[in-house]
N, C-alpha and C positions, 0 to 999 in steps of 0.2 A: 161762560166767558173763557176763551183761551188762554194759554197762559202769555201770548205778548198782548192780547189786547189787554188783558189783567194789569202787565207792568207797565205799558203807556199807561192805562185807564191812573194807574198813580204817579206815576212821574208828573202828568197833566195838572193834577190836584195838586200836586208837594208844590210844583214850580215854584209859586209866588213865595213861599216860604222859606224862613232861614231854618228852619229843623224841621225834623221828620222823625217822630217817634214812634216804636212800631211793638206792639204785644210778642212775648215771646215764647210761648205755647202755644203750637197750632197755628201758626203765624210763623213767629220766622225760622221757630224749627217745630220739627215732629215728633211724636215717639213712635216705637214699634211696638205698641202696646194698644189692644181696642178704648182705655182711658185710665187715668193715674193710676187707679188704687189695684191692677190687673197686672201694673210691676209687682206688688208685694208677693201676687199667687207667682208669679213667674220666679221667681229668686227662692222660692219653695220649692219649687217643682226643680227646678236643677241644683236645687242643695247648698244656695248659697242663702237661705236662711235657714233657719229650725224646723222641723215643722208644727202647725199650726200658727206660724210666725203674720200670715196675712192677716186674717182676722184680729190677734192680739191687736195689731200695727196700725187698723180702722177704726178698732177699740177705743185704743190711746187716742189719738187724735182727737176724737167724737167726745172725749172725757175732759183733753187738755183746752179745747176749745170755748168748751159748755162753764168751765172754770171761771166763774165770774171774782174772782180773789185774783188774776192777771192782769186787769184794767186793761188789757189789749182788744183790740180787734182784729188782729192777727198774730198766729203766731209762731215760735223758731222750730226747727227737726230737732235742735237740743232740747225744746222743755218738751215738744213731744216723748221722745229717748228718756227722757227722766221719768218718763211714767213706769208707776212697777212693773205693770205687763212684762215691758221691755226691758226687763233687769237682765235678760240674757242675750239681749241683743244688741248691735252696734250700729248708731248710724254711717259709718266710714260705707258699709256693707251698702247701705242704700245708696247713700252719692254714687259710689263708683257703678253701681248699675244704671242709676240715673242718666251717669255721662256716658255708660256705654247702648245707651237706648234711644239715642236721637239723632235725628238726621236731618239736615238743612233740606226746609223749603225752597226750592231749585230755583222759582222765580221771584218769590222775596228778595231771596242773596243775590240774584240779580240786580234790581229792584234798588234795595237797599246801598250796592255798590256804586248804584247810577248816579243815587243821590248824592256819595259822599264822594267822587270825583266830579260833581259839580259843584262844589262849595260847601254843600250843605253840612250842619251837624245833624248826627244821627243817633239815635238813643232807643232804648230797651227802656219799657217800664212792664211791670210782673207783678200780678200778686202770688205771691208765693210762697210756703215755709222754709224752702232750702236757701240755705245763706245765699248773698251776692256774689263771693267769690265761688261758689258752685255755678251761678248759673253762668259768667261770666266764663269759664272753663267751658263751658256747654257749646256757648259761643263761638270761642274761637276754636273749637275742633269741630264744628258745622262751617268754619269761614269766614267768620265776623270778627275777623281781626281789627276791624277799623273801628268800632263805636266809639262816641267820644264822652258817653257815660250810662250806669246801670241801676235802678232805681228797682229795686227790690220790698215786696211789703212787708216781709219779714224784720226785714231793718229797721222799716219803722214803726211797725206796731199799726200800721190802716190801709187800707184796699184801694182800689180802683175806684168799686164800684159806689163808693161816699161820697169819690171825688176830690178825697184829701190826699189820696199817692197825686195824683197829676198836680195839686196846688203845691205841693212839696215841691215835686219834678219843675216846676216853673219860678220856683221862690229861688234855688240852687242852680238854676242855668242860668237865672236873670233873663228869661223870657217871655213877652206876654203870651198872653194864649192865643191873638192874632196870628202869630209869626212861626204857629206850630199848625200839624196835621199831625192826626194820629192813628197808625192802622192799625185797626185788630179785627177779631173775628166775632167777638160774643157782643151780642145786643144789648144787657145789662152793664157789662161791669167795664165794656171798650166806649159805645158806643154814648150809653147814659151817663157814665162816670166820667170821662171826658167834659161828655155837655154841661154835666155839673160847675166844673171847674173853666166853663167860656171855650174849651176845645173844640173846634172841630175833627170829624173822626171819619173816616173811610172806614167802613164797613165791608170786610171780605164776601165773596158770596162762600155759603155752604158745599164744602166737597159733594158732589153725587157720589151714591153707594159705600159712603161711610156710616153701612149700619154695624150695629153691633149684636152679638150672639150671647153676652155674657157667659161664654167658653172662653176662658183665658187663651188660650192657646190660638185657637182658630181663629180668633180677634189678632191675636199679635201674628199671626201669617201674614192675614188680611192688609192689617197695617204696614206690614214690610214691604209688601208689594203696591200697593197705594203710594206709599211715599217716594218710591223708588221708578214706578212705573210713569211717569211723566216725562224722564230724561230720555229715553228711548223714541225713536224712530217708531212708525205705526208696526211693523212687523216683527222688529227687535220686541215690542212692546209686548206684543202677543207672545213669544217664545217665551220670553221673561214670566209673565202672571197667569200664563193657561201650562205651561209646560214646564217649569224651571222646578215650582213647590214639587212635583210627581215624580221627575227626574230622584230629585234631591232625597225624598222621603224610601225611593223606592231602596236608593245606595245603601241610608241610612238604616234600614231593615236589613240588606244583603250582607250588612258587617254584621250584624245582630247575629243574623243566621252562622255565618263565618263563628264568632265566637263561641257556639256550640259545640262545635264542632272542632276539638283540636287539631292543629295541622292542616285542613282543609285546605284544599286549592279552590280558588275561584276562576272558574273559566267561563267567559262573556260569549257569546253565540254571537258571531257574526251574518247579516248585518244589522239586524235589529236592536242587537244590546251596545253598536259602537259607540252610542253619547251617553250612554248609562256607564259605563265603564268608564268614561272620560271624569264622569261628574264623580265618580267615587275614588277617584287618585285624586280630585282636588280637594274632595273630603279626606280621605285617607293615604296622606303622601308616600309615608311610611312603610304600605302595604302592597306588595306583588298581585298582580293578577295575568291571567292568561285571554290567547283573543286564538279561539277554533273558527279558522274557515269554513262552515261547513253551510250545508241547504238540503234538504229533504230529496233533490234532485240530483245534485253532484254524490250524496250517499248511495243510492241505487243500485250500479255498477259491482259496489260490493255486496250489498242485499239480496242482487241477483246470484250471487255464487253459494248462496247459503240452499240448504235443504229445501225440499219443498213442501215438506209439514204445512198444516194448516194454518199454522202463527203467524207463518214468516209471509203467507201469503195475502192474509187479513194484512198484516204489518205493511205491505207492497201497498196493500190498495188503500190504505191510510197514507202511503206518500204521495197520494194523488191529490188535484185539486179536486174541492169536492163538487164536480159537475158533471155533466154530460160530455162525452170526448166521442170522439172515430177512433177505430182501430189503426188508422195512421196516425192518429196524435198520440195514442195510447204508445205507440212504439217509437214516437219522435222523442215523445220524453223521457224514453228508457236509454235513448238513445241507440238505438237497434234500426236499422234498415227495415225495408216493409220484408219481413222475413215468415210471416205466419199467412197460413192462409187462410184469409178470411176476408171479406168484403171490407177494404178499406175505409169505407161509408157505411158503416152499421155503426149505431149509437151503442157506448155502453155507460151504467150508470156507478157514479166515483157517489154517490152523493146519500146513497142510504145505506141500512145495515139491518138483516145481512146481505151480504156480496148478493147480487142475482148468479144462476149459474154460469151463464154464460158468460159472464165478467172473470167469475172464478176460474173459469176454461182456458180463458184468455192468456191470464197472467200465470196460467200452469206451463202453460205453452209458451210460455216466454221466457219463463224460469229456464223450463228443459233447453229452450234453443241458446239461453246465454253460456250454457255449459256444451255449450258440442265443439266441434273445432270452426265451423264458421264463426261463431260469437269470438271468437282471440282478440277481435278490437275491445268488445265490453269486457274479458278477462283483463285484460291489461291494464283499463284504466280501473276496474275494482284492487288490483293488484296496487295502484296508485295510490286509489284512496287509505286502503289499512297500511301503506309507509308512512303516508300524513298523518294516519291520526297513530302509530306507532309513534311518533315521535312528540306524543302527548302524553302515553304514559294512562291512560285513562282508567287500568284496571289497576294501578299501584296506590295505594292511599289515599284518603277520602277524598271527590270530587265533586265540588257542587257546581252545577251547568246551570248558567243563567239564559232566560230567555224570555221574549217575549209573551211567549203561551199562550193553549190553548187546549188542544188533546196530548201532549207532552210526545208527539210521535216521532222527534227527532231524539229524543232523549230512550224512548224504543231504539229508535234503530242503531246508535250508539252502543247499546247496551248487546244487543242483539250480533254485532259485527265483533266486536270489541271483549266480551265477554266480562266487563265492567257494571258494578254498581252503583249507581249515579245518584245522586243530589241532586231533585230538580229543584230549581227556586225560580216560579216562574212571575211578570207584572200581573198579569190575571189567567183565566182558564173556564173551561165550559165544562161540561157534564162527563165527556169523555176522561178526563185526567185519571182520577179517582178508580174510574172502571176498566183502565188497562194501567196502571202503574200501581203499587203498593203507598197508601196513604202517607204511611211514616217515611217516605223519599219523595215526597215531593208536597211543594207549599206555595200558595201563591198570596202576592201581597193584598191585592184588593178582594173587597168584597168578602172580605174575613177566611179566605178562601175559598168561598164559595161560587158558585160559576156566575160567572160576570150577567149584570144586565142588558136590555136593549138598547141603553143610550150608548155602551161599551162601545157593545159590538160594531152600531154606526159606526162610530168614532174610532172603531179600528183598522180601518187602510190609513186614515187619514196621520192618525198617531204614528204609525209602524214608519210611515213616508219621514217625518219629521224627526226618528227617534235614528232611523237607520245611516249609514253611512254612505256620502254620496258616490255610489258604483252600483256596478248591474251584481244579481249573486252569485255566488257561485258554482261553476256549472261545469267544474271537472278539476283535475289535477295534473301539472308537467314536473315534469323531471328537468334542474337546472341546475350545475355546478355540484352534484353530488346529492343534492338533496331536493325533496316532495314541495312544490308551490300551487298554492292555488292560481284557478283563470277563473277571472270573472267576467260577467257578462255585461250588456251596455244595458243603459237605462239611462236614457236625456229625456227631463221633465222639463218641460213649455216652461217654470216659474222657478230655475235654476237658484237665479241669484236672489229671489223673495225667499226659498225657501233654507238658503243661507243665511238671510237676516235674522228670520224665524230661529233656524239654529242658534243663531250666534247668541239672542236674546234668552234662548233655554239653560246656555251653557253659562253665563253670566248669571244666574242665579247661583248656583251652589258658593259661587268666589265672592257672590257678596253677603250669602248667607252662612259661610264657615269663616267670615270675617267680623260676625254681628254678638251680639248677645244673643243672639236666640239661637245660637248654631247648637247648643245643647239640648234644646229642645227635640222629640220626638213628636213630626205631623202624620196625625193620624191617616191610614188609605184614607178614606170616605171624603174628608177635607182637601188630602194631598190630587187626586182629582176631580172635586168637583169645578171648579170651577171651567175644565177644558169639557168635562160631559156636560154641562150647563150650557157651554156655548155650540156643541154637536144640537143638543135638544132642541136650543130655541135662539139661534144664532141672529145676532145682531146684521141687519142688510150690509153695511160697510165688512161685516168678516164674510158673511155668504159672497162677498162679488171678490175679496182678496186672497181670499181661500179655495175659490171653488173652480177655478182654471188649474188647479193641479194635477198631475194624475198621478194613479194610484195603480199597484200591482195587486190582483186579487184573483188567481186561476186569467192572467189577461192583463191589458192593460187599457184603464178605465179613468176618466175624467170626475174629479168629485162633483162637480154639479155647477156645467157650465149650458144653462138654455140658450135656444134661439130662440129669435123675438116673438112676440104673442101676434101679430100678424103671419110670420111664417108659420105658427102651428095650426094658424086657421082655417089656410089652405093646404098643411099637410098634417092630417093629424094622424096617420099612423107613423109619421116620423116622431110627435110629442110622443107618443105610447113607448118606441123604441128608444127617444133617449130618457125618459125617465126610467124605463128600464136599468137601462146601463150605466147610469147615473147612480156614482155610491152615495153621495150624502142628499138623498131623496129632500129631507127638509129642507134643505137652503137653495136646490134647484128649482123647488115650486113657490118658495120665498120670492127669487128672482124674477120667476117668471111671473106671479102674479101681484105681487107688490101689494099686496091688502092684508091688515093686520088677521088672520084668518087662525088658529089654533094648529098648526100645521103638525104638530110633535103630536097631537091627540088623534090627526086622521092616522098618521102613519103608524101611532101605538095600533090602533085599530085595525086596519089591512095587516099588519104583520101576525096579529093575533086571531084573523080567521088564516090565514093562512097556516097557522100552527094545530087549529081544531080538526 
């Protein structure tokens, strides 16, 4: 059920009544916790208790409970606290994490408002061990400024689910049980304990994919974004719970890094690292960072001026995309005129190693011709780029270059122009990193550093699209008012302003999660993205059809997986073969097109892994 026909669906029911009383855990507020006692490990893990404080804390409880010398049926956080366990602990410490762990149920406080600007009274009842005046505090910093009273089982020593908190609740307002509706969530102790006492109860349905992992941690992610993910728009939505946790976690690590490293600069690789930088000034206000214009392409220019050792030329033919090119493309991208001679239409190959000879031949000849006196135009702009990145400073004191990775070959050619030692800190990376950079300079955050998976890799045009800043990259350097600018290049995607939304919703995570209790927390890689390779793997039809008009830059520029119809491919089906070709997110194009619940992530593990044998 959605969430207005939810709030109709109770408005409808309250009508006829003078009150409305409503459960207030999981109901009209939330936590960010996967279930109670998952605060105790979390106030552990960030040191606002002792440790071994959880378990003491389930201990007591379990002890003060079972205490039949209390005549209670429920009981206070004080005679909890009184237990020895806890002689070194304080409950002030739990409330105030308590109140800092909850979040209004967006369409309850709706809901709930509806009712009491139409007459109605509105009331909380709880079974609960924290005082009244705790939960009532919880209240009104979720919103519930207006209730017009708060019925707590602590206070009085019985539950819900007896059916004597609600006969209380109706003895104290002077109400029958006629004249009430009650919403909660739990079938036992909402819906039967109610009935006990002649109430009738509205029964919420069960959240979907409120499982739990009993991982403290990755349950309290989980929950952050569950609770929060409802107020968003469908594409904010998406940026927000597939993107924002990855953002956030990735920042979080690149401070880490930073504080090894005394004095370090941090410098962000444009344009891939521009909302990752963004998201760690909102984490980090306090902390400078730098943003290098730069692209494996606009570098060149100066790569070309360098020797023609073996390195630099391997290093040349790693700033290519790794595909099949013409000897015209080969020299469009160098930026050079058709200057060599060779059949402009001869394939050479960017894509394995080692070089074939005649690629290696290529870029010999390319090297020599960019240093002769025709080449002055590529001298000049090489000559531009080492003023730009002069004015970085990159060989003076430690520097760690952030980027999105993969064979670390910008962080090569940097180093190689520059004569700098670089810090790479990359999101992820493949096999190459390792075997052209020295280990101890460079680290990547997923996959323990290790080289990324196949769901990665899908998932990486589509990532890079959402993560980068919206302009074309950079693709040379001017001289303007005394000093080195970048030019960048155009790039207008079909889904401009979605995939603004999608931003917007990424970047809204770090500002509500360095405003939260858990912003102490440390999300692990593996967690911090699964949930966006989950949805690359086995994409939901509504993300394949909102997602898959995008395009994407990848040696080219490519549509993530937009079919034509299943009647057009019937009558043209080397045209089906040529766009799934070209089609980067393979799974969600054959999703569309065939609309049958089919295993589509297990064919494509499969082709892709004869194609690697």
């Amino acid at each position: 059920m959605g969430n207005q026909k939810l709030k109709q669906h109770i408005l409808k029911a309250a009508a006829p009544c003078r009150a409305v009383a409503f459960d207030v855990f999981d109901t009209l507020i939330k936590r960010d916790c996967g279930c109670p006692t998952d605060l105790f490990s979390l106030m552990e893990t960030q040191n606002i208790a002792s440790p071994g404080f959880a378990s003491r804390r389930v201990q007591a409880e379990k002890e003060v409970r079972a205490d039949p010398r209390s005549g209670r049926k429920e009981v206070t956080l004080s005679e909890i606290y009184a237990h020895p366990l806890l002689a070194k602990d304080n409950f002030e410490s739990e409330c105030a994490a308590e109140q800092s762990v909850v979040v209004a149920n967006s369409v309850l406080l709706e809901t709930a408002r509806a009712c009491h600007n139409r007459g109605q009274k509105i009331y909380a009842v709880s079974d609960m061990y924290l005082p009244a005046s705790q939960i009532r505090l919880m209240l009104i910093r979720c919103g519930y400024d207006f209730l017009d009273g708060i019925f707590v089982s602590s206070e009085y020593g019985v539950q819900k689910r007896s059916g004597e908190l609600f006969r209380i609740f109706l003895k104290e307002t002077n109400l029958s049980s006629r004249e009430v509706l009650f919403v909660g969530d739990d079938a036992r102790a909402d819906f039967a304990g109610a009935a006990l006492a002649g109430i009738r109860c509205l029964l919420l349905p069960k959240e979907k994919d409120r499982s739990h992992t009993n991982q403290p941690v990755e349950d309290a992610l989980n929950s952050f974004v569950q609770n929060r993910a409802e107020i968003f728009p469908d594409n904010e939505r998406r940026g927000f719970s597939l993107l924002g946790p990855l953002i956030t976690a990735f920042a979080v690590w690149l401070h880490e890094e930073r504080q090894k490293i005394p004095d370090a600069r941090l410098v962000f690789l444009a344009r891939d690292m521009y909302f990752v930088r963004q998201a760690y000034g909102i984490l980090y206000p306090e902390e400078s960072t730098e943003y290098l214009c730069v692209s494996r392409q606009s570098l060149l220019p100066a790569l070309l001026g360098q020797s023609t050792e073996g390195t630099v030329t391997e290093l040349l033919a790693d700033a290519f995309p790794r595909q099949m090119m013409s000897g015209e493309e080969v020299q469009r991208y160098l930026g050079l005129p058709a200057c060599v001679q060779t059949a402009n239409d001869e394939q050479y190959d960017f894509r394995s190693r080692p070089l074939e000879n005649k690629t290696r031949e290529l870029l010999r000849k390319l090297i020599s011709f960019a240093k002769k006196p025709e080449g002055k135009d590529i001298q000049e702009q090489g000559n531009l780029v080492c003023s730009y990145l002069d004015g970085f400073e990159l060989d003076k004191g430690p520097v760690i270059l952030v980027d999105i990775g993969s064979g670390g070959t910008i962080q090569r050619i940097l180093e190689q122009i520059t004569g700098a030692n670089l810090e790479g800190r990359f999101l992820a990376c493949d096999e190459r990193l390792h075997k052209n950079l020295p280990p101890h300079r460079t680290k990547a955050f997923l996959f323990d550093g290790a080289p990324a998976d196949l769901w990665y890799w899908t998932g990486q045009p589509m990532l890079e699209l959402f993560l980068s800043e919206s302009c074309g990259p950079t693709i040379g350097y001017c001289r303007q008012n005394d000093s080195v600018q970048p030019v960048r290049g155009i790039f207008e995607n079909t889904g401009s302003k979605e995939i603004e939304s999608i931003q917007k919703g990424m970047m809204t995570f770090p500002k509500m999660w360095n405003e939260s209790f858990l912003r102490g927390l440390n999300i692990p890689p593996q967690i911090a993205c699964a949930a966006f390779l989950e949805m690359v793997r086995a994409p939901r039809m509504e993300d394949a059809k909102a997602l898959g008009g995008f395009q994407v830059e990848d040696g080219g520029t490519w549509t993530l997986a937009e079919p034509r119809s299943a009647g057009f491919y019937i009558f043209h089906p080397k045209a089906l073969k040529k766009d799934l070709m070209e089609s980067r997110w393979k799974i969600a194009f054959l999703k569309r097109l065939v609309h049958l619940p089919l295993p589509y992530d297990r064919l494509y593990a499969a082709t892709k892994n004869r194609k690697d044998q």
